[in-house]
N, CA, C and O atoms as a GROMACS GRO file, in nm:
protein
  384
    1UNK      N    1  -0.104   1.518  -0.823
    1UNK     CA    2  -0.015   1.416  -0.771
    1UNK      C    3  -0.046   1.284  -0.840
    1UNK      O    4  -0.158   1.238  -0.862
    2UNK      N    5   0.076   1.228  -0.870
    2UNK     CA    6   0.050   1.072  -0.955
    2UNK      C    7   0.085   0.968  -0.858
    2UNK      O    8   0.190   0.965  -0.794
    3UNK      N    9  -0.028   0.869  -0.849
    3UNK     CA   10   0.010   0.759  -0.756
    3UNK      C   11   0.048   0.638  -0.840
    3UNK      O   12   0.040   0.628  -0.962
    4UNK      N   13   0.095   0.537  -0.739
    4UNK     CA   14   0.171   0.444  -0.832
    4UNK      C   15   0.104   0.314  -0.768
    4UNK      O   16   0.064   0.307  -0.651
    5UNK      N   17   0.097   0.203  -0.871
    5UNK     CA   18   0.038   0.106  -0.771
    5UNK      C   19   0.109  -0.030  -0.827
    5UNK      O   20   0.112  -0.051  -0.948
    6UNK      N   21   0.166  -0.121  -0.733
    6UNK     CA   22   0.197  -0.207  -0.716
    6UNK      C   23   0.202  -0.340  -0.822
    6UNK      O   24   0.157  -0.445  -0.775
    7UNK      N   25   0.244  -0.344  -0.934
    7UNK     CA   26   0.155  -0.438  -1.065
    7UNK      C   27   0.161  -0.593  -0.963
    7UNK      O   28   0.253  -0.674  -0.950
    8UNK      N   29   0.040  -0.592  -0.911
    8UNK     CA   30   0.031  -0.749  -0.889
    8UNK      C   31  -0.084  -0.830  -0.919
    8UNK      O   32  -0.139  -0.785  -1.020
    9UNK      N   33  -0.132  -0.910  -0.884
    9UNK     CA   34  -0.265  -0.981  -0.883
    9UNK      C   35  -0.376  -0.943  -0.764
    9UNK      O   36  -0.497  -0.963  -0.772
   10UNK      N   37  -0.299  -0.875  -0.638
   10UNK     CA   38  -0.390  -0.846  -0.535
   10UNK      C   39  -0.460  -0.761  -0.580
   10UNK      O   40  -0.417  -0.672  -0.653
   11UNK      N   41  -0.637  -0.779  -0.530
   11UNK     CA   42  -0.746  -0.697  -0.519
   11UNK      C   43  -0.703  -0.615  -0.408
   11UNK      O   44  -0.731  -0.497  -0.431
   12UNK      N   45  -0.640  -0.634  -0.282
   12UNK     CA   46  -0.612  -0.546  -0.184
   12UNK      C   47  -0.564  -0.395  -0.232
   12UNK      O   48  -0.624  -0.288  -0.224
   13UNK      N   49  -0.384  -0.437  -0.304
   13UNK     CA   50  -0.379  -0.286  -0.302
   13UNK      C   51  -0.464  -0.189  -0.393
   13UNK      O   52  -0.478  -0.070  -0.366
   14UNK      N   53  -0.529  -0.263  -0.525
   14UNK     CA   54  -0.641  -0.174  -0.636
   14UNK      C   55  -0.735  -0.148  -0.548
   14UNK      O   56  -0.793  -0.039  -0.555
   15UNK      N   57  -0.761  -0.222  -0.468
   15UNK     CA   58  -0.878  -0.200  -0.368
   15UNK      C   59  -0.844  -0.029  -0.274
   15UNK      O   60  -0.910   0.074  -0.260
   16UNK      N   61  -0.772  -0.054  -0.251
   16UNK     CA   62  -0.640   0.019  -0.117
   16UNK      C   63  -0.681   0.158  -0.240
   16UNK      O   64  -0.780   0.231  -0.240
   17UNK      N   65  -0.582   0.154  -0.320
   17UNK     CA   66  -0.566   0.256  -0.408
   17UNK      C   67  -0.669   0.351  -0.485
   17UNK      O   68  -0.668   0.474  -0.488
   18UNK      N   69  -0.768   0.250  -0.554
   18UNK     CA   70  -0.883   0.286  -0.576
   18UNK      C   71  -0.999   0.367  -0.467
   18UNK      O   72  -1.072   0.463  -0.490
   19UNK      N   73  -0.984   0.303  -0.370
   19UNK     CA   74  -1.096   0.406  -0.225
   19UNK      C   75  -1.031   0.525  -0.189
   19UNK      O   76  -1.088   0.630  -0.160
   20UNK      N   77  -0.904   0.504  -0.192
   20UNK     CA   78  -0.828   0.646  -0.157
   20UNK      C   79  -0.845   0.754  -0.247
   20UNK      O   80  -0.881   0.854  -0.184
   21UNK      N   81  -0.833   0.774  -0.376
   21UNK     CA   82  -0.832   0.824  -0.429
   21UNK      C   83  -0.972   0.826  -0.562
   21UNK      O   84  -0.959   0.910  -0.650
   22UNK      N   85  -1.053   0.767  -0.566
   22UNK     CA   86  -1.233   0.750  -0.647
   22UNK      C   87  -1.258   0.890  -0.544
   22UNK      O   88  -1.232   0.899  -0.424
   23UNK      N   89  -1.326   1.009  -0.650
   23UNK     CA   90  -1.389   1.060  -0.624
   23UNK      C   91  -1.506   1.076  -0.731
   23UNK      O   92  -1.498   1.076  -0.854
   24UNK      N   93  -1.658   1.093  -0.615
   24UNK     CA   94  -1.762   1.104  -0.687
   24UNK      C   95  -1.849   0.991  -0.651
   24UNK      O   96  -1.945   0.989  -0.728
   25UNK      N   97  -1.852   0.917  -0.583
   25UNK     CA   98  -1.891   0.768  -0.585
   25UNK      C   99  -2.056   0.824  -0.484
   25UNK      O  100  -2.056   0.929  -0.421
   26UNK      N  101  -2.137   0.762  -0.489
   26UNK     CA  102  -2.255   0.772  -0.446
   26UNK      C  103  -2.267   0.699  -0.310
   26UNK      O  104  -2.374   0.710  -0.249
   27UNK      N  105  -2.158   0.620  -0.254
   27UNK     CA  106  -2.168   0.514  -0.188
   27UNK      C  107  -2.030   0.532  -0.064
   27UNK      O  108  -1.950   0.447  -0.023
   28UNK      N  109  -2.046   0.686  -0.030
   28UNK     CA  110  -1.933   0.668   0.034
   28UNK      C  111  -1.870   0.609   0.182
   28UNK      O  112  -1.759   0.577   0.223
   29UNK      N  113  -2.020   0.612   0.240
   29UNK     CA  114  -2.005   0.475   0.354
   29UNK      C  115  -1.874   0.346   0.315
   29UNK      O  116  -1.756   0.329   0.344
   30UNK      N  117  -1.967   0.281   0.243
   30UNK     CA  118  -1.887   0.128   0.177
   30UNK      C  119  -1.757   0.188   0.163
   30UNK      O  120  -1.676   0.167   0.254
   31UNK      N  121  -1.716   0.275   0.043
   31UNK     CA  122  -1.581   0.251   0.023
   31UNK      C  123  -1.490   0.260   0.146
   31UNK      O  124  -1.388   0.194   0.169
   32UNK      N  125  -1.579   0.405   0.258
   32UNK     CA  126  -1.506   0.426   0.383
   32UNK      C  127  -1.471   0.302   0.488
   32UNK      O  128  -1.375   0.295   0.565
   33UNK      N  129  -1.587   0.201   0.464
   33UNK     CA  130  -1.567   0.081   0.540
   33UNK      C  131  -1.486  -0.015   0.447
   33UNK      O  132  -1.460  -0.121   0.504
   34UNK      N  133  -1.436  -0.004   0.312
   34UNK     CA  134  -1.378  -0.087   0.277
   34UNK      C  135  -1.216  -0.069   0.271
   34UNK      O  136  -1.137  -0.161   0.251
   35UNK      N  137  -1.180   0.085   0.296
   35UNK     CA  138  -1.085   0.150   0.274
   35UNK      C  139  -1.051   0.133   0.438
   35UNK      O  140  -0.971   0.043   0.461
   36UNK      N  141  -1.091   0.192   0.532
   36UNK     CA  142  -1.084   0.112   0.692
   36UNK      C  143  -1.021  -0.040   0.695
   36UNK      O  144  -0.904  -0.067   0.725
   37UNK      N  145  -1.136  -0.147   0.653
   37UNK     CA  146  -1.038  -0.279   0.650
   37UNK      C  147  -0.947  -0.298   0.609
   37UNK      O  148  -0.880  -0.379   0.674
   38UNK      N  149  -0.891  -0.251   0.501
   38UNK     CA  150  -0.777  -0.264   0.439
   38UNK      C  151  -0.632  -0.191   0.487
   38UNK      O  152  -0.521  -0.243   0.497
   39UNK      N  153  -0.672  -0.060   0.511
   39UNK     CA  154  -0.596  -0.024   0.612
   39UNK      C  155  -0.536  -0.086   0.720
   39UNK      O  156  -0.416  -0.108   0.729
   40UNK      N  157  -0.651  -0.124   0.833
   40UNK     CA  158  -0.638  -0.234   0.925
   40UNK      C  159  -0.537  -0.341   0.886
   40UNK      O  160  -0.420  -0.361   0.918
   41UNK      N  161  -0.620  -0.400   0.810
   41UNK     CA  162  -0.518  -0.511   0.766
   41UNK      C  163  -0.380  -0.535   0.713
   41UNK      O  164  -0.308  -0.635   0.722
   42UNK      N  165  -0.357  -0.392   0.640
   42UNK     CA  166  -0.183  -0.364   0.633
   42UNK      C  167  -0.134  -0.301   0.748
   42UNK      O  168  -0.016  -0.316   0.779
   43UNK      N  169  -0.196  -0.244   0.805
   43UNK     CA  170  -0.136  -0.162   0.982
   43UNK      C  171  -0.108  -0.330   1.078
   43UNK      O  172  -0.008  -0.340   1.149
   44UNK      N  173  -0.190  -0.426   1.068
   44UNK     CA  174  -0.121  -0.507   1.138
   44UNK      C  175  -0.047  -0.613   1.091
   44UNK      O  176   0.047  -0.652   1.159
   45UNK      N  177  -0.076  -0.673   0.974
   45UNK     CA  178   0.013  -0.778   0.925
   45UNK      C  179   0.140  -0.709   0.913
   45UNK      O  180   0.240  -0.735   0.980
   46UNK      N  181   0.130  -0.613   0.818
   46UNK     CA  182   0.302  -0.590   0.806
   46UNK      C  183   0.399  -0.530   0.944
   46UNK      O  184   0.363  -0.499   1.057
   47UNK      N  185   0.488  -0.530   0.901
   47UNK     CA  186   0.611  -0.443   1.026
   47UNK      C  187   0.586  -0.278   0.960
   47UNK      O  188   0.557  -0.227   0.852
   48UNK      N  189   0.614  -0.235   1.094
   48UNK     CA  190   0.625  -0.100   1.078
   48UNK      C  191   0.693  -0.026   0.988
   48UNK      O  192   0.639   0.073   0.937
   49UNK      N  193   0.843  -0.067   0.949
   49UNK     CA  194   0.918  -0.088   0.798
   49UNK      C  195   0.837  -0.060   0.698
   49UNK      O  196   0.802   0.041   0.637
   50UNK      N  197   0.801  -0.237   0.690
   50UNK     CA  198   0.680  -0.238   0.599
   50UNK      C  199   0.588  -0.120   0.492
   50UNK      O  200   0.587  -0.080   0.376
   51UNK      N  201   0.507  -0.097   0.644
   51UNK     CA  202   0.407  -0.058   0.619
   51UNK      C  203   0.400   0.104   0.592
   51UNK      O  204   0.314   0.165   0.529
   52UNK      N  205   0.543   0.170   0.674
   52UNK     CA  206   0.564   0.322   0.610
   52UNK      C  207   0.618   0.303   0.440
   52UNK      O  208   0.563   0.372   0.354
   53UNK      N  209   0.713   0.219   0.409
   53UNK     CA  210   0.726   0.236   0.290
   53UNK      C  211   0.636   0.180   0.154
   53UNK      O  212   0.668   0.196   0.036
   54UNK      N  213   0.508   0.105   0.207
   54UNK     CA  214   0.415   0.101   0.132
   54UNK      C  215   0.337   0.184   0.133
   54UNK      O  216   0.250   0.181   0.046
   55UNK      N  217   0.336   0.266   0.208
   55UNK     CA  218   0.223   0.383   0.252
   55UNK      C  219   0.289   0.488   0.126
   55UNK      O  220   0.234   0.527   0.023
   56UNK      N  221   0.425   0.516   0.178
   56UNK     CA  222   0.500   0.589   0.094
   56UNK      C  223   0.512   0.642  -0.043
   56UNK      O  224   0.523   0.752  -0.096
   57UNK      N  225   0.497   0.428  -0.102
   57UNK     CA  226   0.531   0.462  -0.184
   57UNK      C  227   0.411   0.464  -0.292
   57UNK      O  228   0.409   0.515  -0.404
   58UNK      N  229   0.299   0.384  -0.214
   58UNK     CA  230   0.179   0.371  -0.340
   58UNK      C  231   0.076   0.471  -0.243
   58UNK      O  232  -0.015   0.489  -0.324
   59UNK      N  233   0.048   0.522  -0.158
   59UNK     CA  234  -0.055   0.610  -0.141
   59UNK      C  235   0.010   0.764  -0.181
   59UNK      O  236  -0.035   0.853  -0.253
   60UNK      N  237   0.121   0.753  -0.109
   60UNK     CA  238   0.221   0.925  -0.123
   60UNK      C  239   0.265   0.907  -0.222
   60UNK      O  240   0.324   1.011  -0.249
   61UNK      N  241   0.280   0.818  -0.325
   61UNK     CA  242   0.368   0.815  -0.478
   61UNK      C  243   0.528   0.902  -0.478
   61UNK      O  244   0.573   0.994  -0.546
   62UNK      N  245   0.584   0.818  -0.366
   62UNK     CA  246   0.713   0.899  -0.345
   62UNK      C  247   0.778   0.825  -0.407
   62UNK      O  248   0.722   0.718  -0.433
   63UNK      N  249   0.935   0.848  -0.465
   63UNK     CA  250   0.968   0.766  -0.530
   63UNK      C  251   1.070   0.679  -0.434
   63UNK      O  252   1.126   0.735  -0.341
   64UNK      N  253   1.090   0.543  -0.460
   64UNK     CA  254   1.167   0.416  -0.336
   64UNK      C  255   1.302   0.554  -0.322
   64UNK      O  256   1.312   0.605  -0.210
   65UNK      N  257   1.396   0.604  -0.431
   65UNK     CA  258   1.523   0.678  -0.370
   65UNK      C  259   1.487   0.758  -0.312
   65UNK      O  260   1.526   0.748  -0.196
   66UNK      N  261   1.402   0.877  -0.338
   66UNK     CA  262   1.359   0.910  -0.216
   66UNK      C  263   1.324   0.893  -0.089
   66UNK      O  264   1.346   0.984  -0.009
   67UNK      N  265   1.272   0.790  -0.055
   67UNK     CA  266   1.196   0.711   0.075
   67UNK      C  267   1.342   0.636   0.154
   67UNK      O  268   1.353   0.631   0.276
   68UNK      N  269   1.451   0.579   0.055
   68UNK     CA  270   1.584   0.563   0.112
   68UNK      C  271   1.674   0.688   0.186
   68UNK      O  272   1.730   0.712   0.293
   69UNK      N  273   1.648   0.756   0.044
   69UNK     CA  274   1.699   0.879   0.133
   69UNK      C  275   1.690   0.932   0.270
   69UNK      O  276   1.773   0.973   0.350
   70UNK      N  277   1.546   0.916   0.272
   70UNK     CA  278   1.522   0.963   0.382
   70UNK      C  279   1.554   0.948   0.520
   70UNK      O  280   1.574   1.030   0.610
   71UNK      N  281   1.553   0.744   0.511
   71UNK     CA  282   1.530   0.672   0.576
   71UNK      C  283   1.709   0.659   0.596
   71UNK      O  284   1.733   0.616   0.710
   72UNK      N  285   1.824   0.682   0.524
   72UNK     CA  286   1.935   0.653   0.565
   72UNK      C  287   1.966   0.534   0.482
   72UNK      O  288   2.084   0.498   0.481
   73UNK      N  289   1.888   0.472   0.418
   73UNK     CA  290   1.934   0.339   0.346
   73UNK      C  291   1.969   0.342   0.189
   73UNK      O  292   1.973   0.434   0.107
   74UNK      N  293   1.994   0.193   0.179
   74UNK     CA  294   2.007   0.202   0.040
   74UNK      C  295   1.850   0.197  -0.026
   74UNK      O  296   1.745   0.167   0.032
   75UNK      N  297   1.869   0.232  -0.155
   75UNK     CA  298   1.735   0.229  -0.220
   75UNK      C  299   1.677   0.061  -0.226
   75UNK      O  300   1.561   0.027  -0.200
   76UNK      N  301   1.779  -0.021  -0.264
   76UNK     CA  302   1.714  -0.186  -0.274
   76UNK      C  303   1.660  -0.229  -0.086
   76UNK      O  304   1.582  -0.318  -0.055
   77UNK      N  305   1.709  -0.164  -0.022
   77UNK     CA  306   1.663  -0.171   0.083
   77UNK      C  307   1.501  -0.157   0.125
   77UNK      O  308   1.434  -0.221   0.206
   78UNK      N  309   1.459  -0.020   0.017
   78UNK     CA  310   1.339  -0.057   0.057
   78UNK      C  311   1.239  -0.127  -0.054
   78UNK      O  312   1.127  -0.166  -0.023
   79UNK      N  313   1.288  -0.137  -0.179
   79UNK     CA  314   1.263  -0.218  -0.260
   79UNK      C  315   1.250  -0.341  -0.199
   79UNK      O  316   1.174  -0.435  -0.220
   80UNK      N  317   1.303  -0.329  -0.151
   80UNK     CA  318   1.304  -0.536  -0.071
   80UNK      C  319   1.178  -0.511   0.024
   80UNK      O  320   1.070  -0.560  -0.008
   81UNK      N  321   1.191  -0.437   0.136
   81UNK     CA  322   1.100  -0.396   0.255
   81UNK      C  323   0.929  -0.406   0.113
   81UNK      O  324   0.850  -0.500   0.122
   82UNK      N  325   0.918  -0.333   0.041
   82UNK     CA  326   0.806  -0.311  -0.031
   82UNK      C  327   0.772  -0.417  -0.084
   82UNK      O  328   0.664  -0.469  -0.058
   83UNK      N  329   0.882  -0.482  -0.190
   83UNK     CA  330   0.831  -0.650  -0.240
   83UNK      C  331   0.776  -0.751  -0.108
   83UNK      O  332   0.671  -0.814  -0.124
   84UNK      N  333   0.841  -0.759  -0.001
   84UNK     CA  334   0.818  -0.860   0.078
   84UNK      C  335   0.661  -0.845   0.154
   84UNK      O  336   0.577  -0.918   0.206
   85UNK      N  337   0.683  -0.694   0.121
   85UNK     CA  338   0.505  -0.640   0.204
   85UNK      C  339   0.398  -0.700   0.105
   85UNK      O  340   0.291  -0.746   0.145
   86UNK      N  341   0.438  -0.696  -0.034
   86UNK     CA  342   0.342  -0.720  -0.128
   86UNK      C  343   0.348  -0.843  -0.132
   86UNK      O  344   0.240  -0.890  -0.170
   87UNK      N  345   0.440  -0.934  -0.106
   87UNK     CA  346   0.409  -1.119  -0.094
   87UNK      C  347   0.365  -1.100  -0.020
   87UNK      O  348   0.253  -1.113  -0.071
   88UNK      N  349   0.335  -1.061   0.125
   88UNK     CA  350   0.275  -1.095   0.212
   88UNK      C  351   0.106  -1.075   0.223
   88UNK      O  352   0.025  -1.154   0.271
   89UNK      N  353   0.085  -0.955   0.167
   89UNK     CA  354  -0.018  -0.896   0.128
   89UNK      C  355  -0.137  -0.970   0.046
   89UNK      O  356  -0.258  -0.972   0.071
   90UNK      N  357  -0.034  -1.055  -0.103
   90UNK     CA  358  -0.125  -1.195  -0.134
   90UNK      C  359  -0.122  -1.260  -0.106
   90UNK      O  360  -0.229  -1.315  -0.132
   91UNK      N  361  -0.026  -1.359  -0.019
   91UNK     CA  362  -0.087  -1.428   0.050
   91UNK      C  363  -0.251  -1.413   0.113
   91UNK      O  364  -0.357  -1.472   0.091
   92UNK      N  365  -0.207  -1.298   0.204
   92UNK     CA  366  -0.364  -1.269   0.298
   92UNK      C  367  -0.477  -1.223   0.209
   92UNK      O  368  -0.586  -1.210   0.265
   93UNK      N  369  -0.470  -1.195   0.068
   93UNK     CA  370  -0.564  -1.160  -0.024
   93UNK      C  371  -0.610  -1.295  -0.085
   93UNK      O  372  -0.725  -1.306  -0.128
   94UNK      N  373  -0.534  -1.384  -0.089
   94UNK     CA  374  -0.597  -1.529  -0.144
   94UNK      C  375  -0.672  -1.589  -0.091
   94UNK      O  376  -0.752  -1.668  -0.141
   95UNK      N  377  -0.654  -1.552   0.054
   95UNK     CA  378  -0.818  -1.587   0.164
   95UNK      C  379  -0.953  -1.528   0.159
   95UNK      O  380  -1.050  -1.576   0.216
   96UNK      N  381  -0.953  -1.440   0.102
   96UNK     CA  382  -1.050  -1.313   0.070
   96UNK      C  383  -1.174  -1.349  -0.035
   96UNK      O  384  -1.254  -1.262  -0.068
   0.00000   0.00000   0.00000
């Protein structure tokens, strides 16, 4: 499975992306506690919207027409839902 990740400046989602999927690491406490916060932290900042179609689309590497499909919408629909998660996302990563 190919995942896809977000081209931005946030450490969150490389962060996000990287713990999910690093295997081999010697240290798997940390990543588990770092992969936990981050979680956390997109489970509550974003909307529920949000946060299924970021889940979607960069942990499940589904593709956005697909994830419309699913969902009944148009595809820019969740293109929008996904960009707005990811402004929001640096914002809360510039505090970090």
């Amino acid at each position: 499975m190919q995942h896809k990740i977000i081209s931005s400046d946030s450490y969150v989602f490389d962060a996000f992306v990287f713990d999910k999927y690093q295997s081999g690491s010697d240290n798997h406490l940390e990543r588990r506690k770092k992969f936990s916060f981050v979680y956390k932290a997109l489970k509550n900042e974003l909307t529920d919207d949000q946060f299924q179609c970021v889940k979607e689309y960069i942990i499940d590497g589904r593709k956005i027409k697909d994830i419309a499909k699913d969902r009944g919408v148009h595809p820019s629909s969740v293109s929008r839902k996904i960009k707005r998660a990811t402004e929001k996302i640096k914002r809360i990563a510039s505090y970090y």
